[in-house]
LOGUMI-884798 format. One line per 2 residues: number of its first residue (from 1); their letters; for each residue x, y, z of C-alpha. Coordinates in steps of 0.02 Angstrom, whole numbers, plus 32768, in hexadecimal, padded with zeros to 4 digits. Layout:
N
NUM> a> X Y Z; ...
***
This chain:
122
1> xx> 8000 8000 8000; 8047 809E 7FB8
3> xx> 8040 8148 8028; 7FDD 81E4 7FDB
5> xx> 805E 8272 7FCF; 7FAF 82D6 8007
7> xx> 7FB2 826D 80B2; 807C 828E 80D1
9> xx> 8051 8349 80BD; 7FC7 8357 8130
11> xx> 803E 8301 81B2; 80C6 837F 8199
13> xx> 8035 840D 8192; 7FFA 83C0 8236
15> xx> 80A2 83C1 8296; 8106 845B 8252
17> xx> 80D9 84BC 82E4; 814B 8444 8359
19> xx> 81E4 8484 82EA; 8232 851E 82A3
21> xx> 8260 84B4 81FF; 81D6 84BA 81BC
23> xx> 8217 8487 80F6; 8264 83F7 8142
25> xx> 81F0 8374 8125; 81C3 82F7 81C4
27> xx> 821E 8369 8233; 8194 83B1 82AE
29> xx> 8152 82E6 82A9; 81FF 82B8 82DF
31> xx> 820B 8350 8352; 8169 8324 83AB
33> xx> 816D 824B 83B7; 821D 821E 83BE
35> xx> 8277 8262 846F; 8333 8232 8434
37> xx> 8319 82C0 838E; 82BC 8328 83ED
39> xx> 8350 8337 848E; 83E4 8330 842A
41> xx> 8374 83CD 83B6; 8375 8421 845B
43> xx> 842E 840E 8484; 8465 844C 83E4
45> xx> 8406 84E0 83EC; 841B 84EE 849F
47> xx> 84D8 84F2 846E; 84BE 857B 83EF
49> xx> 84B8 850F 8357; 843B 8537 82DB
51> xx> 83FB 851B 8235; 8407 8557 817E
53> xx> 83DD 8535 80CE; 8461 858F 8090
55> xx> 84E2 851C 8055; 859C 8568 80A3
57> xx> 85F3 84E7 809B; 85D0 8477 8004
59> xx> 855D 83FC 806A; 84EC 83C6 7FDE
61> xx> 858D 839D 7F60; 85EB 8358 7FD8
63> xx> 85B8 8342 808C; 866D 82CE 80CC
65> xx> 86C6 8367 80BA; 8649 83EE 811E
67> xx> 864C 83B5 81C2; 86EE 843B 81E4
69> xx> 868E 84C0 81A5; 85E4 8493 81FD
71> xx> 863D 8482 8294; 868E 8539 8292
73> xx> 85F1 8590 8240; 859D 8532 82D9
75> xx> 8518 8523 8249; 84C7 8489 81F2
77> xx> 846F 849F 813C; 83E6 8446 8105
79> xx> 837A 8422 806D; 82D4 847E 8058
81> xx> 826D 83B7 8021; 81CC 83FF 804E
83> xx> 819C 848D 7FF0; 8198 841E 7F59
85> xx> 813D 83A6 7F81; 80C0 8400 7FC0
87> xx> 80BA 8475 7F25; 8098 83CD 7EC2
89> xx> 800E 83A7 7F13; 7FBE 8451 7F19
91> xx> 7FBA 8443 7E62; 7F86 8387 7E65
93> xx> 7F22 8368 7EEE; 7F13 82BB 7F1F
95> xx> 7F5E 826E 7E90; 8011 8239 7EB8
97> xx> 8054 81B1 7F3F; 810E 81B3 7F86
99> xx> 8139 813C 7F1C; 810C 818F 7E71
101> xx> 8155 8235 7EA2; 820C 8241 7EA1
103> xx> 8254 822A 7F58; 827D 82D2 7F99
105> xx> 833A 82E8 7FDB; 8348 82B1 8090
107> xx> 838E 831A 8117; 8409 82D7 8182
109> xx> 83F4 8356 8225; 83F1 82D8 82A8
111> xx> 849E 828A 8278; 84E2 8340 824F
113> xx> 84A9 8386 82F6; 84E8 82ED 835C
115> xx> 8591 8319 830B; 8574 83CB 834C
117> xx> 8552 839D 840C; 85E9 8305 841F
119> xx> 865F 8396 83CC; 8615 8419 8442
121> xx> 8606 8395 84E5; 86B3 8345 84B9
***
């Protein structure tokens, strides 16, 4: 049984509030039902870590080398993979599952911010 890309957007609609990343799909869901994303999201901001989807340092070419530069920017980029989905379905309502729209790029922010804290902790 195929999701509706209709059903995965009211989901994200329905928990953005829990998150300020709001065009990172899942992320308020994650936020809001898993505690081990949600505490180490706290530490990192806590530590004055933060977000962007400006790309600084050459994440989305080649992530292995911009861990140096995330670290010293104490600043993570992401990929907006909402916005398009959702713009797809605004002008298709209904009509596509996840597995006839192309997957959107996943975000990595958990494993990027747990890099973050052990570098700030250790």
């Amino acid at each position: 049984m195929s999701l509706k890309l209709e059903t995965v957007i009211a989901a994200h609609k329905n928990y953005a509030h829990f998150t300020s990343l709001r065009t990172n799909l899942g992320d308020g869901f994650l936020y809001h039902y898993n505690p081990v994303f949600k505490n180490v999201r706290r530490l990192f901001l806590n530590l004055g870590y933060r977000f962007t989807t400006k790309d600084f340092c050459q994440y989305q070419t080649f992530p292995l080398i911009a861990l140096p530069a995330i670290l010293k920017a104490k600043c993570v980029p992401y990929s907006d993979n909402y916005t398009a989905l959702a713009r797809i379905e605004c002008k298709s309502p209904g009509r596509f599952n996840m597995d006839t729209v192309l997957v959107p790029k996943g975000n990595y922010l958990l494993h990027e911010s747990c890099h973050c804290v052990a570098d700030a902790v250790f």
